[in-house]
VOPAGU-2260 file (C-alpha; in pm, 1 decimal, decimal comma):
REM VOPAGU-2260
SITE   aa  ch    i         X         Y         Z
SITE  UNK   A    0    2351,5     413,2      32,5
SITE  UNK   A    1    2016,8     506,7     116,6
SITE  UNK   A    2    1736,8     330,7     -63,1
SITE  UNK   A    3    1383,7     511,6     -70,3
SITE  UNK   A    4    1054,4     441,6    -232,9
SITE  UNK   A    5     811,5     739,7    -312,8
SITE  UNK   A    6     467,9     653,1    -365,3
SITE  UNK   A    7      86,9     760,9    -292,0
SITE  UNK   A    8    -102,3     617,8     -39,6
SITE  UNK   A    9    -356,0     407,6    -111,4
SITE  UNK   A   10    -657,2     149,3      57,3
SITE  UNK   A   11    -553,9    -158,4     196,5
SITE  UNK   A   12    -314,8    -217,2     -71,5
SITE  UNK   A   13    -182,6    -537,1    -229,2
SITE  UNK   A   14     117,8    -734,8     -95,8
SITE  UNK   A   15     337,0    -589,5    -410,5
SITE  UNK   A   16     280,7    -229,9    -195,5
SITE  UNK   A   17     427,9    -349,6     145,2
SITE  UNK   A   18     688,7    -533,9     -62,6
SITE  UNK   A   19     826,5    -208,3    -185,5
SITE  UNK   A   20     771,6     -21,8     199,7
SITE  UNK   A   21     984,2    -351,1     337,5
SITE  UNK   A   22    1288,8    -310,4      44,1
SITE  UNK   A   23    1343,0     105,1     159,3
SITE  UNK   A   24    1490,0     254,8     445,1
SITE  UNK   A   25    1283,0     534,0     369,4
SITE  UNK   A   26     918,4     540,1     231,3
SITE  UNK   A   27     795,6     853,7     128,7
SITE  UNK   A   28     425,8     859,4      65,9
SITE  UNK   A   29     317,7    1136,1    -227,5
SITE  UNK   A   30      17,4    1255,0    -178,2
SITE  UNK   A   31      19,7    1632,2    -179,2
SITE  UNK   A   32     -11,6    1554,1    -605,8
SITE  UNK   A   33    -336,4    1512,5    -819,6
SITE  UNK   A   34    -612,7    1304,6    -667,4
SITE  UNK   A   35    -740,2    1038,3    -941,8
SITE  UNK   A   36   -1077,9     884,5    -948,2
SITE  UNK   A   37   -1141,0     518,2    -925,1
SITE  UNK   A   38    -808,2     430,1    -852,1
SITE  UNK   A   39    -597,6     278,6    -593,9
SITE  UNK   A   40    -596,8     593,0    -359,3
SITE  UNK   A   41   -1060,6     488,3    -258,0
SITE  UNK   A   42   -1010,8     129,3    -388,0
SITE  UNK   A   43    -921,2    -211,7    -423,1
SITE  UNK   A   44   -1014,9    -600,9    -369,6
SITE  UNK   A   45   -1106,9    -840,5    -116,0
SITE  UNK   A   46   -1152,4   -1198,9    -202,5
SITE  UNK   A   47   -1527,5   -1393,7    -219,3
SITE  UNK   A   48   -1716,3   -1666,4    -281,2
SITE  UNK   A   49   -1805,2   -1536,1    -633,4
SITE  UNK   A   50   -1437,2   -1390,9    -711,8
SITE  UNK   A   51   -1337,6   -1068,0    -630,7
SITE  UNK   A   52   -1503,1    -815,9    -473,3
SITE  UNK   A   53   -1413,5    -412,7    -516,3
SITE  UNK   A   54   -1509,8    -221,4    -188,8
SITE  UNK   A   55   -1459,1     138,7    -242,4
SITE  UNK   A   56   -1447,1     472,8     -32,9
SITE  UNK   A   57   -1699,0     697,1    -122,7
SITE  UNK   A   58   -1540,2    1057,8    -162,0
SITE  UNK   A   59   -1685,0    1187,4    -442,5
SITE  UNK   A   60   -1612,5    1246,1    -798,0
SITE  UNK   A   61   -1411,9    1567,0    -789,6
SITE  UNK   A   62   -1086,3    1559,7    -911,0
SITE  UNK   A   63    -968,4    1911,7    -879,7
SITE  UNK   A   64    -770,3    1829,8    -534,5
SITE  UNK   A   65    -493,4    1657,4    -406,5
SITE  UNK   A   66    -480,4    1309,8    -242,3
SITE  UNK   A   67    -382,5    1483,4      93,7
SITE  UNK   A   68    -718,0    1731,6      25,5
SITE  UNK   A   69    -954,9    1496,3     -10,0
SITE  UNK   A   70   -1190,6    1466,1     291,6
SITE  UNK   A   71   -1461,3    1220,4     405,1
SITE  UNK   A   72   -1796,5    1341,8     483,5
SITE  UNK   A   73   -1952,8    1032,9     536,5
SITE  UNK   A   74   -1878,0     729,5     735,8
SITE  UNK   A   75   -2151,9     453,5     681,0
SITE  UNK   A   76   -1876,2     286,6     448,2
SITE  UNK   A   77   -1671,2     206,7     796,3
SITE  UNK   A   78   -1885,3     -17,2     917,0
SITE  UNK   A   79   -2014,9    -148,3     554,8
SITE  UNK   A   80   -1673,8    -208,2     483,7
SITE  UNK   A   81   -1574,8    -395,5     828,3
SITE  UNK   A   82   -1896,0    -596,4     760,1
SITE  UNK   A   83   -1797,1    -743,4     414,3
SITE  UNK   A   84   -1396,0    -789,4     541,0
SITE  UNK   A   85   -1606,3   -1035,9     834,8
SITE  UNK   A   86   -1823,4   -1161,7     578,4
SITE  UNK   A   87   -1549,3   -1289,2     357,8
SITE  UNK   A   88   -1262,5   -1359,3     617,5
SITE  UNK   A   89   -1403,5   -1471,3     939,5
SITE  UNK   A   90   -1353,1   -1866,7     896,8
SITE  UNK   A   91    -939,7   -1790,9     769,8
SITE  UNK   A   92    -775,0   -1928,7    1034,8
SITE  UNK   A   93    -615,6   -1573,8    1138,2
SITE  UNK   A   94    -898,1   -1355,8    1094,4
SITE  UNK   A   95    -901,2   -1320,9    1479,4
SITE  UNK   A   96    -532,0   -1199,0    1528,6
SITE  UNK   A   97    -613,4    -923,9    1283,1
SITE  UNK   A   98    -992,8    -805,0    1431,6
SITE  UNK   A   99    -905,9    -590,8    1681,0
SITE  UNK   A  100    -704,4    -368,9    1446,6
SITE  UNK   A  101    -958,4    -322,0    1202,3
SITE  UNK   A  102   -1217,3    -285,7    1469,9
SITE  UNK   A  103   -1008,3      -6,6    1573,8
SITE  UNK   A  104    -978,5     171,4    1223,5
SITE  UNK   A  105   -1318,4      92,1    1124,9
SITE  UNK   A  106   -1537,7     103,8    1422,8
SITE  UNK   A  107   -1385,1     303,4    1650,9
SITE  UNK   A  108   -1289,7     629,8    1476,0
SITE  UNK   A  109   -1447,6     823,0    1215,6
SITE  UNK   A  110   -1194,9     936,4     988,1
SITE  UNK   A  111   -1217,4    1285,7     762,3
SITE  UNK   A  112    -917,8    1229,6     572,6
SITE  UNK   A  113    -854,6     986,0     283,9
SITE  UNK   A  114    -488,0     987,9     332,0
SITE  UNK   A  115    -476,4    1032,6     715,3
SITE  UNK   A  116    -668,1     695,6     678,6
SITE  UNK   A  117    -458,3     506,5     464,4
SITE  UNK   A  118    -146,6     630,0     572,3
SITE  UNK   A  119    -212,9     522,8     950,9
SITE  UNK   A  120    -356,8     182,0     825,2
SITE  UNK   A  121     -46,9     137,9     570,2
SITE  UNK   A  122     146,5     177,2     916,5
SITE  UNK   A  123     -10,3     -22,7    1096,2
SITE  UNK   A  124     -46,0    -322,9     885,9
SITE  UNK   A  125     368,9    -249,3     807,6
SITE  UNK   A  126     427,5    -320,4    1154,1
SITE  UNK   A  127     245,0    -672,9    1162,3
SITE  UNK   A  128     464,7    -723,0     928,9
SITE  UNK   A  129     765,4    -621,8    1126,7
SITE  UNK   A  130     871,2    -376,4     919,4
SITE  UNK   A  131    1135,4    -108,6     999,9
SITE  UNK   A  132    1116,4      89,0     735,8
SITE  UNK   A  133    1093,3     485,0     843,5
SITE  UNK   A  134     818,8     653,2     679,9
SITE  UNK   A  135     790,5    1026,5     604,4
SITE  UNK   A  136     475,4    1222,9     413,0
SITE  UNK   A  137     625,4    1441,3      93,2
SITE  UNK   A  138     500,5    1785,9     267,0
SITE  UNK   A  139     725,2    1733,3     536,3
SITE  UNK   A  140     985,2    1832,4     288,3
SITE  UNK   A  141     864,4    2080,2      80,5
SITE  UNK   A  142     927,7    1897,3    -269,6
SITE  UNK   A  143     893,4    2139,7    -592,1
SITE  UNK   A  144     843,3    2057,4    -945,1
SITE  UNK   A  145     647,8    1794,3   -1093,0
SITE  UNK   A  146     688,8    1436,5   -1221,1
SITE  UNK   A  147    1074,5    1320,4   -1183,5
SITE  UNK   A  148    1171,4    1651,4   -1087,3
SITE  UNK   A  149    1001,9    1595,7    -733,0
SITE  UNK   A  150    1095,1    1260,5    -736,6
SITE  UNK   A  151    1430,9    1369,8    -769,4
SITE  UNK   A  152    1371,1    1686,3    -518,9
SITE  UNK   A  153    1256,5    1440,4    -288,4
SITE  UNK   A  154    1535,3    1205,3    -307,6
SITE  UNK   A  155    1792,4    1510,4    -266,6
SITE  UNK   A  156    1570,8    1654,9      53,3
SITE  UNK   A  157    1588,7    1311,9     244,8
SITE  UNK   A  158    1932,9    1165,8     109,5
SITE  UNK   A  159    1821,1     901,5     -79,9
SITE  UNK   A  160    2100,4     748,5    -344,1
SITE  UNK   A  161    1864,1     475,7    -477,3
SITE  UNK   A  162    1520,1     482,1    -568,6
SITE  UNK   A  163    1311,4     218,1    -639,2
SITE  UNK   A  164    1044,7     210,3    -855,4
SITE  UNK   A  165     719,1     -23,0    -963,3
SITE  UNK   A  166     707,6    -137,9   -1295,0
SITE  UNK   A  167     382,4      86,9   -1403,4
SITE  UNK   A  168     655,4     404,9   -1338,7
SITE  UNK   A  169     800,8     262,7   -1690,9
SITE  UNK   A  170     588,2     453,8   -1905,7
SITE  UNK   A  171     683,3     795,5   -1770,0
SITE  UNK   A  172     988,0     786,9   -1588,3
SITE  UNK   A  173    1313,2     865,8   -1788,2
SITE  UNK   A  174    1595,9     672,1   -1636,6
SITE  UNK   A  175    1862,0     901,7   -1776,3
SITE  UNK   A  176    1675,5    1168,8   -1576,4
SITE  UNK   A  177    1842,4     968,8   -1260,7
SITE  UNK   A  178    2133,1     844,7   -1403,9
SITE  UNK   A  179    2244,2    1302,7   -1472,9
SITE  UNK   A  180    2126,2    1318,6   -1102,0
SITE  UNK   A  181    2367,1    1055,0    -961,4
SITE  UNK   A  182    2045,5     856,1    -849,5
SITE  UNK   A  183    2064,5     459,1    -849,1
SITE  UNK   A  184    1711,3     395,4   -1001,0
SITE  UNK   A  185    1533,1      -6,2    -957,6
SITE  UNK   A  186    1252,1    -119,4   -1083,6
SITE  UNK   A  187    1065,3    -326,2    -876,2
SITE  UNK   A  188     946,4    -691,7    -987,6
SITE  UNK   A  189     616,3    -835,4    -890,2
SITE  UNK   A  190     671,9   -1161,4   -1029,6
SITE  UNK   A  191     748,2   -1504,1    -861,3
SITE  UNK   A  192     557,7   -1442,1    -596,0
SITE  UNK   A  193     446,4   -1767,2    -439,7
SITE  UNK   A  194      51,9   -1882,1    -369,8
SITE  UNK   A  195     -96,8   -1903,0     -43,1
SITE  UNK   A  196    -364,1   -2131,6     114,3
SITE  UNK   A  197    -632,7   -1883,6     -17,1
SITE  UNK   A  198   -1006,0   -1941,4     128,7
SITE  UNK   A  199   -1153,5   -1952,5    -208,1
SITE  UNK   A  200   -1062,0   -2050,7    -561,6
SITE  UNK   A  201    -904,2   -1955,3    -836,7
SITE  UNK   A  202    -618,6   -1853,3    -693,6
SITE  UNK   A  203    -606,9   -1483,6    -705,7
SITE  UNK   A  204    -281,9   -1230,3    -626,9
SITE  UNK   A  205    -426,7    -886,2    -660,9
SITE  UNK   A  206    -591,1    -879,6    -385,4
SITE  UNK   A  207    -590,9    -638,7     -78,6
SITE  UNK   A  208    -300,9    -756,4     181,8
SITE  UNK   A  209    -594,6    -840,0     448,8
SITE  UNK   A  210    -647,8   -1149,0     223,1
SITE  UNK   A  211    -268,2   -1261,9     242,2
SITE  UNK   A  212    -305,3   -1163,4     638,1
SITE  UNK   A  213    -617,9   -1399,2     723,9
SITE  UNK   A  214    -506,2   -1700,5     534,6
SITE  UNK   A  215    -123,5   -1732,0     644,8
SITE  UNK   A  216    -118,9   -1468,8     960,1
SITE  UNK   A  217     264,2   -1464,7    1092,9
SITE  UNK   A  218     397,1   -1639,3     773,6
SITE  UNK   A  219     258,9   -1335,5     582,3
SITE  UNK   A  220     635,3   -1164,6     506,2
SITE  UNK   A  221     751,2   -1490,0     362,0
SITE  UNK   A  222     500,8   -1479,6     105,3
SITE  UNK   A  223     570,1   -1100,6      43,8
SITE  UNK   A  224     987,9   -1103,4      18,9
SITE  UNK   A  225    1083,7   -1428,4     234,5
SITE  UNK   A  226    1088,7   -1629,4     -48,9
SITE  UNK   A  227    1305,8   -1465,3    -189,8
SITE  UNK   A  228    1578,3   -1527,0      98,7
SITE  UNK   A  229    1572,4   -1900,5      89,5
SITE  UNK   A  230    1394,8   -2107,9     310,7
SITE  UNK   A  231    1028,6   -2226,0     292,1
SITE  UNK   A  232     754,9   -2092,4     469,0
SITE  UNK   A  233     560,8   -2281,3     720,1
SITE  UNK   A  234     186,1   -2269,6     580,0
């Protein structure tokens, strides 16, 4: 049985996202579909002093485009971006095991696409983690239809038998939908998962996986789906 997630790239994402890429053999990432402002796809959290802090690619406010169309004409944010990461992280105790990749994706290269950029970081950071999973962009296969339709076109295209699912999916995703298609459909669960030595307080999950990355460096899959597996984690 193969087991594939489908979802849209996004920047630096949260633990919960690399949890899902770690429990598929294939991860399919969706973004030749509707581009959404001030979502996950530009966005998301790092942790600071005063709490949590949004930094935020700047691509503009049109949303007539797809995720996969949507290009970056500027790149000051690179190194304003790399700047507040070394702000916030530099004392963790792993922040220098991690520099010279984002020194690479932020300093090095200027990037034009928004999804060539987080796919390749997504990557990247997935094999840190040493994860196997195989990963595949939806074009490469063509899906028609919309909503579970190309879910389900996708699934058929790259034999997937079981898909699985975050919990935000529940709101428009029929299950029965699968269930006619002979599809094994999971919802993932985000819950349980156990605190870290985090630089600053409160204690905050929903942060960007760099956070999770600084603080605990090789113990960082434990913390994701270790746990889970018995055992305790060294940190």
């Amino acid at each position: 049985m193969k087991t594939v997630v489908i979802l849209q790239s996004n920047y630096i994402p949260w633990k919960g996202y690399f949890d899902l890429i770690h429990d598929a053999d294939e991860f399919i990432f969706l973004d030749d579909v509707q581009f959404t402002k001030r979502d996950w796809r530009t966005r998301n959290k790092v942790k600071a002093a005063q709490g949590a802090q949004w930094i935020t690619v700047p691509v503009g406010s049109d949303s007539d485009r797809l995720i996969c169309e949507v290009e970056i004409k500027e790149h000051a944010w690179q190194s304003k971006h790399y700047k507040t990461i070394v702000s916030n992280y530099s004392k963790c105790p792993f922040f220098n095991q991690y520099a010279p990749l984002l020194e690479s994706f932020y300093l090095k290269h200027d990037w034009l696409s928004l999804s060539e950029f987080n796919q390749s970081l997504i990557k990247a950071i997935s094999n840190e983690l040493g994860i196997d999973t195989a990963f595949k962009d939806s074009r490469e296969y063509g899906a028609t239809g919309k909503k579970e339709d190309r879910l389900l076109d996708l699934l058929a295209k790259s034999g997937g038998s079981r898909y699985i699912s975050g919990p935000a999916a529940k709101s428009y995703i029929d299950p029965g939908v699968f269930e006619s298609a002979g599809v094994e459909l999971v919802w993932k669960d985000y819950t349980g998962y156990p605190e870290y030595p985090q630089r600053f307080t409160p204690f905050e999950h929903g942060v960007s996986i760099l956070d999770l990355l600084f603080n605990v460096g090789p113990d960082a899959p434990w913390y994701i789906w270790g746990w889970r597996e018995g055992g305790s984690g060294s940190a």
